[in-house]
C-alpha positions as CSV (number, residue, x, y, z in Angstrom):
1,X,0.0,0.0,0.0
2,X,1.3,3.3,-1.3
3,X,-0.4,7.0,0.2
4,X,1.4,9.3,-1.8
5,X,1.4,12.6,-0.6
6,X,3.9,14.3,-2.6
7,X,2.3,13.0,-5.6
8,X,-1.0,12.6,-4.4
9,X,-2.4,9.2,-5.2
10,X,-3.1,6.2,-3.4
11,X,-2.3,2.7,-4.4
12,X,-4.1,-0.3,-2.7
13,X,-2.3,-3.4,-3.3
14,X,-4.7,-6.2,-4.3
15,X,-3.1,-9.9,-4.6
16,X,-1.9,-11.8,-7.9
17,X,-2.3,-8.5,-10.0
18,X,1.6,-7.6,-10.5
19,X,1.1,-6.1,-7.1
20,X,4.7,-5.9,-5.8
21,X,6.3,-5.0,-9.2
22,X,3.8,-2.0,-9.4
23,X,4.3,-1.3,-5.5
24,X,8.5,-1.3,-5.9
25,X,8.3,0.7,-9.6
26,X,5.8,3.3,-7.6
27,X,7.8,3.2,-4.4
28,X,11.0,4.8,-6.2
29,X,8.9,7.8,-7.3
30,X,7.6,8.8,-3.5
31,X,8.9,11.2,-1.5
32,X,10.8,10.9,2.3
33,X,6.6,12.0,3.9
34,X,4.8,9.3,1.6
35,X,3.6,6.3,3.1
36,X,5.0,3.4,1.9
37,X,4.7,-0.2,3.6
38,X,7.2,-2.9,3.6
39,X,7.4,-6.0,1.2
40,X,7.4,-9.7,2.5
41,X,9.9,-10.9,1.4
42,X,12.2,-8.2,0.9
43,X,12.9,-6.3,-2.6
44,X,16.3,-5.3,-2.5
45,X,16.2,-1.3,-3.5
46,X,12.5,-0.9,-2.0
47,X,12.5,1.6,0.8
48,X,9.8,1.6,3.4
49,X,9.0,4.1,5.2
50,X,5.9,6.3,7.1
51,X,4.1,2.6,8.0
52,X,3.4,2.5,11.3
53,X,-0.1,1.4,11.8
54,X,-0.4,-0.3,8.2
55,X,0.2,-3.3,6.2
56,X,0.9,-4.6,2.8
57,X,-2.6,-5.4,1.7
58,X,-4.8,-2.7,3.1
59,X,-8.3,-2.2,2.2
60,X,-9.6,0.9,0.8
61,X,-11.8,1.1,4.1
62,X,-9.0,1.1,6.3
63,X,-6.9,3.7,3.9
64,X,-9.9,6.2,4.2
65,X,-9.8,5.7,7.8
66,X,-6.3,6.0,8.1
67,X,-6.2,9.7,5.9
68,X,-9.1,10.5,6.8
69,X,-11.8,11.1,4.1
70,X,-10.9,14.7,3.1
71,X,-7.7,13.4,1.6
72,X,-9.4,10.0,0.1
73,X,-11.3,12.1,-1.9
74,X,-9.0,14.4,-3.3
75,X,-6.2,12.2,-3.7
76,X,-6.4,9.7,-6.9
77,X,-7.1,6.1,-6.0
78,X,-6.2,2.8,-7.6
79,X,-5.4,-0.9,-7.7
80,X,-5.5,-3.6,-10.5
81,X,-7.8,-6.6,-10.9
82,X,-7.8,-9.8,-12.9
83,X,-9.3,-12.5,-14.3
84,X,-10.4,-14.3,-11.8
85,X,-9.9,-18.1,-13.2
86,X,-6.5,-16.8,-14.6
87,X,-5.8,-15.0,-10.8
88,X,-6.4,-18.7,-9.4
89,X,-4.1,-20.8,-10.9
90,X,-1.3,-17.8,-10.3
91,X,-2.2,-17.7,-6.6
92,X,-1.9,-22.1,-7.1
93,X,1.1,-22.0,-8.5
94,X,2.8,-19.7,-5.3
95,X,1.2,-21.8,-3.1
96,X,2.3,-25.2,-4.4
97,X,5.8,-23.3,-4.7
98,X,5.7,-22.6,-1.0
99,X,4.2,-26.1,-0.2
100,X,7.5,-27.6,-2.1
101,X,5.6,-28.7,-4.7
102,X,3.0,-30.8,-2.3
103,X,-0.4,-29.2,-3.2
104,X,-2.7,-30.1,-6.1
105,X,-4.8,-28.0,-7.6
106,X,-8.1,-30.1,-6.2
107,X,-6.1,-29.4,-2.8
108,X,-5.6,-25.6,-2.9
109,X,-9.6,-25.1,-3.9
110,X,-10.4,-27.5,-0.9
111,X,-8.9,-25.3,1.4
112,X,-10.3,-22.3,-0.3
113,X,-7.6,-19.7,1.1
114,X,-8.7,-17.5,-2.2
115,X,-6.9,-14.3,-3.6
116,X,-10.3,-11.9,-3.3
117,X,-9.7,-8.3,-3.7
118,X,-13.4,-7.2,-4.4
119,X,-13.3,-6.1,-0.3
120,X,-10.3,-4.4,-1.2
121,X,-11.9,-1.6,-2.7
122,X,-15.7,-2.0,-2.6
123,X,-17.4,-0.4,0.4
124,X,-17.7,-2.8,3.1
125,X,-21.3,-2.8,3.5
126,X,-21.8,-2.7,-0.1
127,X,-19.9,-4.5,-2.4
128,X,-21.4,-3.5,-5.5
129,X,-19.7,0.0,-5.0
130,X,-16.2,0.5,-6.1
131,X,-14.4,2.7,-4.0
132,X,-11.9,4.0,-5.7
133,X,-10.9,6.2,-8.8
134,X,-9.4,3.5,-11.1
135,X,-9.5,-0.2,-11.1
136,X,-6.5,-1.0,-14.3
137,X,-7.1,-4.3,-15.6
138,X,-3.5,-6.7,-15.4
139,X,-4.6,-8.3,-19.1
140,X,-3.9,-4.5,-20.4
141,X,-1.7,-3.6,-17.6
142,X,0.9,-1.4,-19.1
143,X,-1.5,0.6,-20.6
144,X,-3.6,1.0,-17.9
145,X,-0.4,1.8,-15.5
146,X,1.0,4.5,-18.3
147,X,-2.7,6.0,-18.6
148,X,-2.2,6.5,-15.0
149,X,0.8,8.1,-14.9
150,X,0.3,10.2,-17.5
151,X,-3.2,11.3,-15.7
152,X,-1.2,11.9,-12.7
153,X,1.7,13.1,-13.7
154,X,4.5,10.5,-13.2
155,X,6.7,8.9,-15.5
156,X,6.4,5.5,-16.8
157,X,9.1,3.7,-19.0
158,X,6.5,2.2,-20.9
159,X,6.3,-1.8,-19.2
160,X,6.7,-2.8,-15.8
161,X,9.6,-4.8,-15.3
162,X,10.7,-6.9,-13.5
163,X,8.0,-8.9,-12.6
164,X,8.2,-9.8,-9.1
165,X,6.7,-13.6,-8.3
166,X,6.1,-14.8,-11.9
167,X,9.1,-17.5,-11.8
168,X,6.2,-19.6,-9.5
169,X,4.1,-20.6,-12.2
170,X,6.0,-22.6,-15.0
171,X,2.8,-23.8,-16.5
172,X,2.2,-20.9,-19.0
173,X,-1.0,-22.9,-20.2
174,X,-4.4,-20.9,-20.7
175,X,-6.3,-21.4,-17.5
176,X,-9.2,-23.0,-19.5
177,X,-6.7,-25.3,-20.7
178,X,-6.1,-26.2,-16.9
179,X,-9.1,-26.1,-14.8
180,X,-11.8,-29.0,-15.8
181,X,-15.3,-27.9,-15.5
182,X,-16.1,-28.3,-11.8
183,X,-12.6,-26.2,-11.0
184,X,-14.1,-23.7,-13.3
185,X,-17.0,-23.6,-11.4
186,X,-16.0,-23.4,-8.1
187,X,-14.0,-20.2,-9.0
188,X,-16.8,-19.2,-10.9
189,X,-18.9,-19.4,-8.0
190,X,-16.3,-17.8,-5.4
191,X,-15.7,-14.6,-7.2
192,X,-19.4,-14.2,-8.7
193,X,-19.1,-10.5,-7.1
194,X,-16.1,-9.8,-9.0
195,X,-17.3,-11.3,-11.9
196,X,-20.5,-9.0,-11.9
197,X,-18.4,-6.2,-11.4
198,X,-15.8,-6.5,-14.1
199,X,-17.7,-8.0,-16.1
200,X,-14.9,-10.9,-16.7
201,X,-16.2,-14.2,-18.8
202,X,-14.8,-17.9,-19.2
């Protein structure tokens, strides 16, 4: 989670979206006041700093509280979002990586420890309300990320690289190539709100 004062935007960090890669490129423009939380584990060359009372994945709820709703409003707020079927077999993939290769995919959607942003930045009695300026899409995310800078005044070299966490998945088949159709539906059915709200299909 970014709160950039110098620059005036806010970035809430939402999971399997290029997260990190966008956190550490957008980290390196904030100034010494900006609030900028750390990165488990480690990026060499990110620099925390300002975080005491937040965390990595913060919702836009808890943002707003923490700046209080003058700034929320004037300030321009983001995060990404993806595919969710595509989102589930990246979030799969780290966790069979961390599980030393011991998970299945039947496993992980079992346990059902799901990468859902939509309370991220929906209102959290409502989650049919977005809550923030921009949600970029990570199937178009260099555009999205260099229509945001541009809107906000930063620079952007064009593509954001490196990306941090790919090297889990080394199955770079489609996910419809992957998940049979009762995995399919199972996602399906967990991110219905995100879905609805994106807009996303098979």
């Amino acid at each position: 989670m970014i709160v950039s004062h110098q620059h005036r935007f806010i970035f809430i960090k939402t999971s399997k979206t290029a997260g990190t890669s966008l956190e550490v490129f957008l980290a390196g423009l904030c100034g010494p006041d900006d609030i900028v939380t750390p990165i488990f584990p480690a990026v060499p060359g990110h620099l925390p700093r300002n975080h005491a009372g937040c965390y990595n994945h913060m919702t836009g709820a808890e943002v707003r509280t923490l700046v209080g709703v003058a700034v929320w409003r004037d300030y321009f707020t983001f995060c990404v979002e993806r595919n969710p079927w595509d989102k589930v077999i990246s979030h799969w993939s780290m966790e069979r990586h961390r599980a030393e290769g011991n998970l299945t995919l039947d496993q992980y959607l079992t346990v059902g420890r799901f990468p859902l942003n939509h309370p991220k930045y929906t209102e959290p009695q409502d989650p049919t309300r977005i809550m923030v300026n921009r949600i970029i899409r990570f199937e178009d995310l260099d555009r999205g990320i260099g229509e945001m800078t541009q809107q906000i005044g930063l620079p952007f070299p064009g593509t954001l690289e490196p990306r941090m966490k790919s090297e889990y998945r080394t199955d770079r088949r489609p996910y419809h190539e992957v998940l049979d159709r009762r995995q399919a539906t199972i996602i399906t059915d967990t991110f219905a709100t995100e879905i609805r709200l994106h807009g996303y299909t098979y």
